[in-house]
N, C-alpha and C positions, 0 to 999 in steps of 0.2 A: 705575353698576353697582348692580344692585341685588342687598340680600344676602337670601340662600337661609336658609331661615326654619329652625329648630334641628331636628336631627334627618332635612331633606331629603337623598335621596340627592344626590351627586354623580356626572355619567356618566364612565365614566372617559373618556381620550382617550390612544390609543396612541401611545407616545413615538418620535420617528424615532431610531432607530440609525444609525450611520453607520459602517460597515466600512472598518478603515484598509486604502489600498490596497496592495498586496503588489508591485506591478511597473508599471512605468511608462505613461504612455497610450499608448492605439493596443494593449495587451496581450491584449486581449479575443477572445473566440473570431472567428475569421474578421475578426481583422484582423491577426496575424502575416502576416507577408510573409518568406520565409527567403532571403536570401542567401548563395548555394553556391557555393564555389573550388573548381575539380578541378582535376585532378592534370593537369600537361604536361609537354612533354620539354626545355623551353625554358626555364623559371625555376630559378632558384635557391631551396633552402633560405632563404638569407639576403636574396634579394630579398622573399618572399613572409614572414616572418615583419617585416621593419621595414617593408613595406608597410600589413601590418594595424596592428601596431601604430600606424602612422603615421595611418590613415583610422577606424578601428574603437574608439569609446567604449570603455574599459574593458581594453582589450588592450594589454600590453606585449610588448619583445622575445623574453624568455622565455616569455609565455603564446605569441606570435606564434610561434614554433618548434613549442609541442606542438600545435598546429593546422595546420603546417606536414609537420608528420611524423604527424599524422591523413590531414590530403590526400594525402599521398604511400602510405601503408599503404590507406588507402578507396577511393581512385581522385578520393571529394569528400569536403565538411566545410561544414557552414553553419559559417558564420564570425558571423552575426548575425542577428535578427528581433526581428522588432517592426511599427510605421505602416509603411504603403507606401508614403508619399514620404520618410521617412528611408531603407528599403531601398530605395528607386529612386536617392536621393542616394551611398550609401554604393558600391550595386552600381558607379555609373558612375565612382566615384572609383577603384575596384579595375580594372574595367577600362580606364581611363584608364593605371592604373599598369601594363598587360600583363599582369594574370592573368588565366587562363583560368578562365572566369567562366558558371556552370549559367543559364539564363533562373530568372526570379524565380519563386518559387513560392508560393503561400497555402495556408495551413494552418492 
């Protein structure tokens, strides 16, 4: 390397930032994918809140109630979004479990 003789400027070089990410991959515009339970006349309360809990990251019994009594007051409720093969996994685990389950939507 050779050195820069006293007084020569130095160019600068812009430093890369790197924004810590706020939410998880697949978050990004036009790759939410929303996963919507609606209301039916056939489940229960208590099926449909230990179901979510049961398939749905982050959701327990008690969160899985006031989503539960969303769907029911709304008619629907996304229950999750995010990647499209996480919502294409999660959709089919919910309706595997009998709920009545919106087609997938991007958003």
């Amino acid at each position: 390397m050779k050195a820069s003789p006293i007084g020569a400027k130095l160019a600068a070089v812009p430093a890369t930032i790197e924004e810590r990410r706020t939410s998880g991959p697949g978050s990004g515009i036009g790759d939410h994918w929303r996963v919507i339970v609606r209301d039916d006349n056939h489940n229960t309360f208590d099926h449909v809140a230990h179901t979510l809990a049961r398939f749905i990251p982050g959701v327990d019994v008690g969160r899985g109630y006031s989503i539960a009594d969303a769907i029911h007051n709304s008619g629907q409720a996304i229950v999750w979004a995010g990647a499209q093969e996480l919502a294409e996994h999660y959709w089919e685990q919910l309706r595997d479990a009998r709920l009545t389950m919106a087609p997938l939507e991007q958003g």
